[in-house]
C-alpha positions in Angstrom: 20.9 -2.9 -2.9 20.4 -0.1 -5.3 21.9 3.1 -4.6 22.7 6.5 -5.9 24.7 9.4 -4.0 23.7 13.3 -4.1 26.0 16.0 -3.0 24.1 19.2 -2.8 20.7 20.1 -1.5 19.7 21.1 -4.9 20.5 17.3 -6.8 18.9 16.0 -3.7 15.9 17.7 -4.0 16.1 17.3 -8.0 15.4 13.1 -7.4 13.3 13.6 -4.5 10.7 15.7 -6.4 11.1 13.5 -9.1 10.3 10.4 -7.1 7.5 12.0 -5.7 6.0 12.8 -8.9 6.6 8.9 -9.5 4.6 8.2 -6.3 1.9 5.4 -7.0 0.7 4.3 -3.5 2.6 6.2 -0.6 4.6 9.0 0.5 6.3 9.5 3.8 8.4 12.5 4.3 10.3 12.9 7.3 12.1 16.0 7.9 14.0 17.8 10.4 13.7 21.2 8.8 10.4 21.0 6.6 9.7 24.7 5.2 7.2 26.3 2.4 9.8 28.7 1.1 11.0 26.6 -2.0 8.7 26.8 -4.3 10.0 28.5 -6.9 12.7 25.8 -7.9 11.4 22.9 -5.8 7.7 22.6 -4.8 7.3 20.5 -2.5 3.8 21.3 -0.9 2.7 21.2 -4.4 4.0 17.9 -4.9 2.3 16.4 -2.2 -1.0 17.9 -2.3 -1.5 17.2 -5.9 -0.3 13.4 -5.1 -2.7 13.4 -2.2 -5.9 14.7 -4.7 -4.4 11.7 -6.7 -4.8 9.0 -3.9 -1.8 8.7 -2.8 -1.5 8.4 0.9 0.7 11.6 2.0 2.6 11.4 5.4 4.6 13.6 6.7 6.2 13.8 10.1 8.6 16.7 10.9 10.1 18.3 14.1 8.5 21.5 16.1 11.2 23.3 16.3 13.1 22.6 13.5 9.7 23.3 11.4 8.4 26.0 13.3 8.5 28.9 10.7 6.3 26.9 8.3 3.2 28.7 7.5 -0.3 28.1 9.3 -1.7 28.7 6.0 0.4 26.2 4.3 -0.4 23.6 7.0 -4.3 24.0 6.1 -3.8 23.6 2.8 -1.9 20.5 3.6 -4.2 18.7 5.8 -7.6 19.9 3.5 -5.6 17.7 0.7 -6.1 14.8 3.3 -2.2 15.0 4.5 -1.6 13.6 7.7 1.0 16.2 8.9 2.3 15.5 12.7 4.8 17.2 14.4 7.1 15.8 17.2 7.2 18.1 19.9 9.7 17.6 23.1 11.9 20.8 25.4 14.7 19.1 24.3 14.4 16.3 21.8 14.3 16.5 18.2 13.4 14.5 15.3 16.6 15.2 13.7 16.4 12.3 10.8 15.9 13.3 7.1 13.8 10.9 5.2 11.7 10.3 2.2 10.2 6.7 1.5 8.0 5.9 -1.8 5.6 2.9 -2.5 7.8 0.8 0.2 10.3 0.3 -2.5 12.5 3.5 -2.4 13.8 5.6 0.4 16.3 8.5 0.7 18.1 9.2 3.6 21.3 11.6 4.8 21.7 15.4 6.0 19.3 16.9 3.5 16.3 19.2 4.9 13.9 21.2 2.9 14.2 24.8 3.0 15.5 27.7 1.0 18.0 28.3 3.1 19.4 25.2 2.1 19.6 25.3 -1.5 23.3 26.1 -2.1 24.9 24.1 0.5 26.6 20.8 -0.2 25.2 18.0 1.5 25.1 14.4 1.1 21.9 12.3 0.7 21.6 8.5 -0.5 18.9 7.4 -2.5 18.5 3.7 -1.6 16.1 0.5 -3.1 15.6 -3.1 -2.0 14.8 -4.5 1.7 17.1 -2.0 2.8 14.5 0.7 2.1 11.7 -1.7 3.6 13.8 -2.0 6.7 13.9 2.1 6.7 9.8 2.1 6.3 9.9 0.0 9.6 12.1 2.9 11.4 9.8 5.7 9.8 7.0 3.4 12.0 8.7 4.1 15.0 9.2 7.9 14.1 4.9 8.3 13.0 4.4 6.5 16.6 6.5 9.1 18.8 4.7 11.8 16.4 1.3 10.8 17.8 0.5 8.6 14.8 -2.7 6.5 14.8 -3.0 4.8 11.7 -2.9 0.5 12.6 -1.7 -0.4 9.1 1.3 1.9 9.6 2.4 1.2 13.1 1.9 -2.5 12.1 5.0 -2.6 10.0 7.1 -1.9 13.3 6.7 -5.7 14.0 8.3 -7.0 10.1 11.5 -9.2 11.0 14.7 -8.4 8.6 17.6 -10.6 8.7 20.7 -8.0 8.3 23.5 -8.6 4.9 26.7 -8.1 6.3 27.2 -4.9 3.5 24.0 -2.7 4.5 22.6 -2.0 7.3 20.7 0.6 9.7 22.1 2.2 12.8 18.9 3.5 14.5 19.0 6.7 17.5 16.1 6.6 19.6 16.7 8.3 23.0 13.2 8.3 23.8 13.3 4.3 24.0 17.2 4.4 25.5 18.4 3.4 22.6 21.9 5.1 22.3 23.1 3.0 19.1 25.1 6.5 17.6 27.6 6.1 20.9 27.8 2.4 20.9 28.8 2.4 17.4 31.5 5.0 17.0 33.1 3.7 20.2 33.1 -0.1 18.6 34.7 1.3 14.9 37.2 3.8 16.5 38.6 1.7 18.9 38.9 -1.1 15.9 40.5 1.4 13.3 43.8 0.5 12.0 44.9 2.9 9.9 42.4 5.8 9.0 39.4 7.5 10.5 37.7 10.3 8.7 34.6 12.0 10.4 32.5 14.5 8.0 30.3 17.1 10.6 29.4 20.7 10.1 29.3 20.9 14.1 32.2 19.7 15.5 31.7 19.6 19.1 32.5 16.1 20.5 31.9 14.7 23.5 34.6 13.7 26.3 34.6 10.0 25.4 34.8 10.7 21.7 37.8 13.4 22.1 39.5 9.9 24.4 39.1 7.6 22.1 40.4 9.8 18.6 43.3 10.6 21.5 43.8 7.1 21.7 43.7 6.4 17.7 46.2 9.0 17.4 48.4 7.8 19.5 48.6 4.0 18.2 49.5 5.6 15.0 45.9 5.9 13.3 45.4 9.0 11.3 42.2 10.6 12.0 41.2 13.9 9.4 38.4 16.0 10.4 36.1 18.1 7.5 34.6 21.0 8.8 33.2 24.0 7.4 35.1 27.4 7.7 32.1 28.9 8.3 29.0 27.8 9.7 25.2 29.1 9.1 25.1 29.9 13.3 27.9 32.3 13.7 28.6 31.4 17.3 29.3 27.8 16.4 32.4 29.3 14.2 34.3 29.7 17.8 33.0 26.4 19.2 33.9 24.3 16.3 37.7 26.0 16.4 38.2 25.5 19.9 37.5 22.0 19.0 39.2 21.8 15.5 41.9 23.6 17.6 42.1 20.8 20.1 42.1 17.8 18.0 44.5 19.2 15.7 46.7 19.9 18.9 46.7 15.7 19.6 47.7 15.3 16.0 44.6 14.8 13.8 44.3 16.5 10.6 41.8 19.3 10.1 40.2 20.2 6.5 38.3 23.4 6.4 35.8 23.9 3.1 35.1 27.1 2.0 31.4 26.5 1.1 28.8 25.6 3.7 29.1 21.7 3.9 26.3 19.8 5.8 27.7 16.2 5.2 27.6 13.6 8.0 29.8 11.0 6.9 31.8 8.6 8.9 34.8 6.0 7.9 37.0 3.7 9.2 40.2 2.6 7.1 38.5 2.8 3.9 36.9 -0.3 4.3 33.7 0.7 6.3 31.3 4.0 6.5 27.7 5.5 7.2 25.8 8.6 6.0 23.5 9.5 8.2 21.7 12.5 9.9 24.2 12.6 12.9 26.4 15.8 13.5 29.3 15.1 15.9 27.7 17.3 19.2 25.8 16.1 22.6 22.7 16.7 20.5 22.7 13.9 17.8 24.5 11.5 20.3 22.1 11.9 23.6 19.1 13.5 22.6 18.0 13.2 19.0 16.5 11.0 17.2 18.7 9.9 14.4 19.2 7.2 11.2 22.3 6.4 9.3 23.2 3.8 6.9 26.4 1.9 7.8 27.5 0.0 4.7 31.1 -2.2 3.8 30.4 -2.3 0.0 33.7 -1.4 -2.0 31.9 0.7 -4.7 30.1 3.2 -2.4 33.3 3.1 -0.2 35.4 4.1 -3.6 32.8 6.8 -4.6 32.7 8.4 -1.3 35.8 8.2 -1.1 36.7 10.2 -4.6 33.9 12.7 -3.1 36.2 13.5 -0.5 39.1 14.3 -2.9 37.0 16.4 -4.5 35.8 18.5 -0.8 39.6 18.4 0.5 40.6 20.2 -2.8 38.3 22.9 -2.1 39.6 22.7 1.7 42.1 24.9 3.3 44.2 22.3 6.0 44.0 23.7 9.5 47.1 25.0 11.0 47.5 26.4 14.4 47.8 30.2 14.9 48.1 29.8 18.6 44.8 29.8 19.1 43.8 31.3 22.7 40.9 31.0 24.6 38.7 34.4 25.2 36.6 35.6 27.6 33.4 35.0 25.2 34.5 31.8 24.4 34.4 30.2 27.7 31.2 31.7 28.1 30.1 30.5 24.8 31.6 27.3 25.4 29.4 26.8 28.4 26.3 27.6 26.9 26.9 25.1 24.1 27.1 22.5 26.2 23.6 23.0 27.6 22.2 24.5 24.3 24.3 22.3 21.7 23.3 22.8 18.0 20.6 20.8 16.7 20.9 21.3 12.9 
């Protein structure tokens, strides 16, 4: 498998414009966040209309909610181009994944949406090539399916067959069809760690069992080192991710707060496994959303993610406790957030 790693929204979207101006057959774009506001450096509507007028067959599929201040009059100009444009629409579900797949050859995958808001915010995204990105085309089947998708020839490739390589594979979220992989798999590679665990989240609100089983690491001598922006884009998740950060310092993990906005989801286990992936470590991405990573054993992307890191942790203030109290608002906060948790 090919591969090539970007760490800001803006590189991300550099390649992916670029690969969509390469675009010879198909495009599918699936987005949490899918806005009209970045034209000016990164024109994505554009793009895709002027690719449709081409021939190429346009997809996209993007979340309600996380969509919903895109433009009506963007949306017409979308579909008049002959853009299928579907949006997944559930009270409490999300399409959370961010994908782009072209010509069934390349794909890109990770925490990177499209929006202006975006644009200065590190982030991780993985450009990927080989069956790998054909086994991603047969997830983005599953996703055009739940979005109301009618098109034979697409929801045909559900049914391709992949035998998995022990370096690269897909770790696949889908709620709607019970399938709680996310859960499964953190358990398995926490309880199996040896010597490090390092979880990348901008939300850092885990569940019970998670909290348990980094308790447990801890405790048979396992380091465990949390990244986690200092501050947030939704100010009341700044006091739900320190009474977290608080906590899991408190059992003896190590906490690394950036400075700048980070939106990486990364996961590893004793420098010898890892996955990027759409997945924030809250109730949301492990119950209710829909979510892809990329779990991978391959010593070069392990090394480069790994010098990534040292990069981030220099830019990182370490957490140390200030006696951090619970206040009034928090606990009311607190119980809010675990009905309403964040779905960025």
């Amino acid at each position: 498998m090919q591969y090539k790693l970007y760490t800001t929204s803006i590189k991300a979207w550099d390649a992916m414009i670029e690969a969509i101006d390469g675009a010879k057959k198909s495009i599918f774009l699936e987005m949490y966040i899918f806005l009209d506001d970045t034209e000016e450096s990164h024109d994505f509507i554009g793009k895709l209309i002027v690719k449709s007028r081409e021939g190429v067959e346009v997809i996209i599929v993007t979340d309600a909610y996380g969509s919903k201040l895109i433009k009506k009059e963007t949306l017409e100009k979308l579909k008049d181009a002959g853009i299928e444009i579907l949006f997944f629409s559930h009270w409490l579900r999300h399409i959370h994944r961010k994908v782009l797949i072209i010509d069934e050859k390349s794909a890109f995958l990770g925490g990177v949406n499209i929006g202006k808001k975006f644009s200065k915010w590190k982030d991780l995204q993985m450009k990927i090539s080989g069956r790998i990105a054909k086994r991603l085309l047969k997830s983005f089947a599953y996703t055009y399916e739940m979005a109301g998708g009618k098109k034979e020839k697409l929801l045909n490739l559900r049914k391709m067959k992949f035998s998995y390589k022990l370096k690269f594979w897909l770790v696949e979220h889908w709620p709607s069809r019970n399938i709680f992989t996310l859960q499964n798999h953190y358990t398995e590679k926490i309880l199996g760690a040896k010597e490090k665990i390092q979880i990348i989240s901008p939300y850092f609100t885990p569940p019970r069992w998670m909290l348990s089983l980094l308790d447990d690491a801890i405790r048979r001598k396992v380091t465990v080192e949390i990244y986690v922006p200092k501050e947030v884009d939704i100010p009341i998740m700044n006091r739900v991710n320190l009474h977290y950060i608080d906590k899991i310092h408190s059992i003896g993990a190590k906490v690394f707060l950036s400075k700048e906005m980070n939106h990486a989801k990364i996961f590893l286990i004793d420098g010898k496994e890892g996955m990027i992936g759409s997945q924030n470590v809250d109730l949301a991405s492990f119950r209710y959303n829909s979510e892809v990573g990329l779990f991978f054993t391959d010593k070069k992307l392990l090394k480069e993610i790994s010098l990534i890191l040292e990069d981030w942790v220099k830019e990182s203030d370490e957490y140390t406790t200030h006696n951090y109290k619970m206040r009034t608002v928090d606990y009311i906060i607190l119980a809010l957030s675990k009905i309403l948790y964040p779905v960025l």
